[in-house]
C-alpha positions as CSV (number, residue, x, y, z in Angstrom):
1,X,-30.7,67.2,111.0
2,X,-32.5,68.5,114.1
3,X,-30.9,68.4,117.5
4,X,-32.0,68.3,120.9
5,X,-30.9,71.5,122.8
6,X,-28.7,70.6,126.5
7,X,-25.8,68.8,128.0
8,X,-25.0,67.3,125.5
9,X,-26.9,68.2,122.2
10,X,-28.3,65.1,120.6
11,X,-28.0,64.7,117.0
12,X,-31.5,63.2,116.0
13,X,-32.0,61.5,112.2
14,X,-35.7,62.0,111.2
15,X,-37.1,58.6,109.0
16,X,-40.1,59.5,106.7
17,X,-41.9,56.1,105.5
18,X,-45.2,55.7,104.7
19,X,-45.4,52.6,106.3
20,X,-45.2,54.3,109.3
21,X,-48.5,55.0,111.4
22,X,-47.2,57.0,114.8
23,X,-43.8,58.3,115.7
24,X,-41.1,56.0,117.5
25,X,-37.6,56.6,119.0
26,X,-34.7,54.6,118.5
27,X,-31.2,53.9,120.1
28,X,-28.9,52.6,117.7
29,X,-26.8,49.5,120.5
30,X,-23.8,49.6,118.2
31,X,-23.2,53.4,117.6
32,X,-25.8,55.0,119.6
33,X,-27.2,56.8,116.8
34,X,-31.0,58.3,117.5
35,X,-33.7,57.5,114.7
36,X,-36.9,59.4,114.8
37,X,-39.8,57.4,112.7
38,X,-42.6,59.2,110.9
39,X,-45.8,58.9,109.4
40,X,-44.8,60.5,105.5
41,X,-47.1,63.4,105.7
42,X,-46.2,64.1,109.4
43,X,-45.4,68.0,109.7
44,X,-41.3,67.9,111.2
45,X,-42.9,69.9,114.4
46,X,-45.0,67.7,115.7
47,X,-41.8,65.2,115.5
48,X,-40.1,67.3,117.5
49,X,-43.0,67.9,119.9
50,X,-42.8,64.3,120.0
51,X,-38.7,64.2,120.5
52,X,-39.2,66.9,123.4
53,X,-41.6,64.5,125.0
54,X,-39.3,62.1,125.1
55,X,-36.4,63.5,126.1
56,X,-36.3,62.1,129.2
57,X,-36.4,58.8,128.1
58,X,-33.6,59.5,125.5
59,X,-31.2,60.9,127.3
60,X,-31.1,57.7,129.8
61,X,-31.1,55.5,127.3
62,X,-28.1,57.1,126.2
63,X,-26.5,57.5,129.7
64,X,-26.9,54.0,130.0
65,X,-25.2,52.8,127.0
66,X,-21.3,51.6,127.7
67,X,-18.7,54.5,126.9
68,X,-17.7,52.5,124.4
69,X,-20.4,52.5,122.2
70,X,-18.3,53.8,119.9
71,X,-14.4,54.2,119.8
72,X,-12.6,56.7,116.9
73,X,-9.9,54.7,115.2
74,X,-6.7,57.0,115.8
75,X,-3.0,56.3,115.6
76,X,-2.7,54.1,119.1
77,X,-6.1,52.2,118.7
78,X,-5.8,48.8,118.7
79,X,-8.3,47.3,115.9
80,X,-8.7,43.6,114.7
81,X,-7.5,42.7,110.7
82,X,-8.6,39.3,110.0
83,X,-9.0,38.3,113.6
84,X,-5.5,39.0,114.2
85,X,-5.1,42.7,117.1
86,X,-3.1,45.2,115.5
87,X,-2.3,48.6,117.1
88,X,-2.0,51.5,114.9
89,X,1.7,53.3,114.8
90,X,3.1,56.1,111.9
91,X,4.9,55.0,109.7
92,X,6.8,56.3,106.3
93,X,6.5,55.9,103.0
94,X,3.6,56.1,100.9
95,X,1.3,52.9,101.9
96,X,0.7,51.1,105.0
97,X,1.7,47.8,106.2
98,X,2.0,45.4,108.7
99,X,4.7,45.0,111.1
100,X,4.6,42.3,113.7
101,X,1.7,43.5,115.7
102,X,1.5,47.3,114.3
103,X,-0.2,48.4,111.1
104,X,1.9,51.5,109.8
105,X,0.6,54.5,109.1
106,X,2.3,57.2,107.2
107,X,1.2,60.6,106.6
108,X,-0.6,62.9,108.9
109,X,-2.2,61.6,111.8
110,X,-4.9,63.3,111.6
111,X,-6.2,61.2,108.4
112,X,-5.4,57.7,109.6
113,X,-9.1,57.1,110.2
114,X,-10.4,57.3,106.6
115,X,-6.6,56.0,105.4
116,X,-7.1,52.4,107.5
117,X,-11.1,52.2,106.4
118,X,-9.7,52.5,102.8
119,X,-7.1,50.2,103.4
120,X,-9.2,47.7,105.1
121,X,-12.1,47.8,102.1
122,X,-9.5,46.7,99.7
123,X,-8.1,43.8,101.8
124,X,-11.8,43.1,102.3
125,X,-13.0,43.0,98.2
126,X,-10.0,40.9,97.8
127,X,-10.8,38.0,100.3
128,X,-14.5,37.9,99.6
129,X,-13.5,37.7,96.1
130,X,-11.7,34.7,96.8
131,X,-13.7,33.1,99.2
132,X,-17.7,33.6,96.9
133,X,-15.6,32.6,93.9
134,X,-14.4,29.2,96.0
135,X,-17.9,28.5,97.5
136,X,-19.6,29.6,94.1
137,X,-17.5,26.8,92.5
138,X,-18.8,23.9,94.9
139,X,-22.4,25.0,94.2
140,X,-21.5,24.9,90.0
141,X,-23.1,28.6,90.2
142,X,-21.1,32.1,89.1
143,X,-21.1,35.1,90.6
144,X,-21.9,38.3,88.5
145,X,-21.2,41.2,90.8
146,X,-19.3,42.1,94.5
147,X,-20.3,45.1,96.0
148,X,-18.9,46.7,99.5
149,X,-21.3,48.5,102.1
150,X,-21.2,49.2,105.5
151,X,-24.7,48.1,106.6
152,X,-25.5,47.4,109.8
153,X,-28.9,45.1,109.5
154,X,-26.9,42.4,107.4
155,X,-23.6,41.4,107.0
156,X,-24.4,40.5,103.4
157,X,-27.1,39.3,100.7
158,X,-27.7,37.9,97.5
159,X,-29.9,38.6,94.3
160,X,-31.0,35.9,92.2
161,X,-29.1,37.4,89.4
162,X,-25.6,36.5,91.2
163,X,-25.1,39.6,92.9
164,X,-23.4,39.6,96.1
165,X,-23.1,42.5,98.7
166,X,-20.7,42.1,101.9
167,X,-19.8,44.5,104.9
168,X,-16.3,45.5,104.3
169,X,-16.0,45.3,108.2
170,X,-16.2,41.5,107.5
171,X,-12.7,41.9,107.3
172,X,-12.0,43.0,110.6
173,X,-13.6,39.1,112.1
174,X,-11.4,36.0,111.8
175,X,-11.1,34.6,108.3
176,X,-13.2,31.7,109.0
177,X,-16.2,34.0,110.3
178,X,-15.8,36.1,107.1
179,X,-15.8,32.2,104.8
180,X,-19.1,31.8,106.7
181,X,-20.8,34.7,105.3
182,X,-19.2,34.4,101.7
183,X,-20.4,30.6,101.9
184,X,-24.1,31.8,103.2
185,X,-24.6,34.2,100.6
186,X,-23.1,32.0,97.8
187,X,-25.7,29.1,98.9
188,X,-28.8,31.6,98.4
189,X,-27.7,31.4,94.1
190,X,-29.0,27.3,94.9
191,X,-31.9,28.1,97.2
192,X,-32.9,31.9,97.5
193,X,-34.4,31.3,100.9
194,X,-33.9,30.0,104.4
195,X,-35.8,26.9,104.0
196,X,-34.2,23.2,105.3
197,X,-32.9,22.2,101.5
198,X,-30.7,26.1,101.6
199,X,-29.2,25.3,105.3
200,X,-28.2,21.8,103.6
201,X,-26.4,23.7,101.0
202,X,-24.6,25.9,104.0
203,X,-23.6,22.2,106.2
204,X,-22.2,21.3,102.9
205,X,-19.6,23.9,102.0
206,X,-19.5,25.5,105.2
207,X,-19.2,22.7,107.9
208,X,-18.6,24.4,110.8
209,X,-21.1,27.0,110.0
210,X,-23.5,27.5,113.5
211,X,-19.7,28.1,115.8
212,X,-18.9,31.0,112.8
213,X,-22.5,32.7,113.4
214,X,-22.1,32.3,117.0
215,X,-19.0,34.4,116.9
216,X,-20.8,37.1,114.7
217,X,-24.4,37.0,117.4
218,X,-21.2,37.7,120.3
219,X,-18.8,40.1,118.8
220,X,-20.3,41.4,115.4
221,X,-21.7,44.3,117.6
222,X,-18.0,45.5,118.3
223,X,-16.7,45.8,114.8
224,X,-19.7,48.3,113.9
225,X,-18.2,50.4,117.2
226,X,-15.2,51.6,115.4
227,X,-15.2,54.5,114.1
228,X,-13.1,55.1,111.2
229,X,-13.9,58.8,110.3
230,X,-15.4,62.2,112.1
């Protein structure tokens, strides 16, 4: 991964595609993470010739971004679980839990990052279980598959094969945000497209469906910011 020498060093990610005709910078808004795109048979110098030219441009892009484009989950970070604010604390035993407003840690410290992601991705398969098998029962279809991703163009999609794939950080938005999602991927196994008759589906299982997606167009952004690992 190249990166661009000075205060501060700039890790850049170089993006091959064929599709690609010139090079292009981008600034990741969530995480601030720096894409350079590439015609396929570009040579990796003239990218950087390219980055170099730039650099300017990049580096107050970056100044300008809030501080916290991206916040390290720690013990003492306050993170959302199902909507509900819950501030990180150690704990003992072997597994963590939830104590009024804490979430318990044990262990070292120094792993509570990964140790909450992993805990939060198994709270997450279980209630988008629940909530694509509900909606999948209103629509008389089945689902075949649940995956977990952390993908940050989509919180989820659907093949026509019954396949579902979610955003385990759906987990971290109030319950009826992550129904909303379960119920607008379920309603692609009727209508595997965005078209009037699929949005009838949605109004049908999901009522209150356009307040849900407002909530995830306002504060999606901020789950994506926490980061749960170095």
């Amino acid at each position: 991964m190249p990166v661009l020498p000075g205060p501060p060093p700039v890790e850049v990610h170089l993006k091959r595609s064929a599709r690609t005709r010139r090079f292009s910078l981008r600034v990741s808004r969530l995480d601030g993470k720096v894409t350079l795109s590439m015609p396929a048979r570009a040579r990796e110098g003239e990218a950087l010739a390219f980055l170099r030219g730039h650099e300017g441009w990049l580096r107050d892009t970056l100044q300008a971004m809030p501080d916290s484009a991206v916040r390290p989950v720690g013990i003492g970070s306050v993170i959302p679980v199902e909507g509900r604010t819950l501030v990180l604390a150690p704990g003992t035993g072997r597994g963590l839990r939830v104590e009024d407003d804490r979430l318990l840690v044990p262990g070292n410290p120094a792993t509570a990052g990964p140790r909450v992601a992993a805990w939060l991705k198994v709270l997450a398969r279980d209630r988008l279980a629940r909530a694509s098998a509900h909606y999948a029962g209103l629509v008389g279809r089945q689902v075949t598959t649940l995956a977990l991703r952390d993908t940050r163009s989509r919180w989820g999609s659907c093949s026509p094969d019954g396949r579902l794939m979610y955003s385990w950080r759906l987990i971290m938005a109030p319950p009826a945000v992550l129904d909303y999602v379960a119920a607008h991927e379920v309603a692609h196994l009727v209508e595997l497209n965005h078209s009037p008759a699929y949005w009838a589906v949605v109004s049908r299982i999901c009522p209150d469906w356009q307040a849900q997606r407002g909530w995830l167009h306002a504060e999606g952004q901020s789950l994506h910011r926490l980061r749960f690992q170095d």
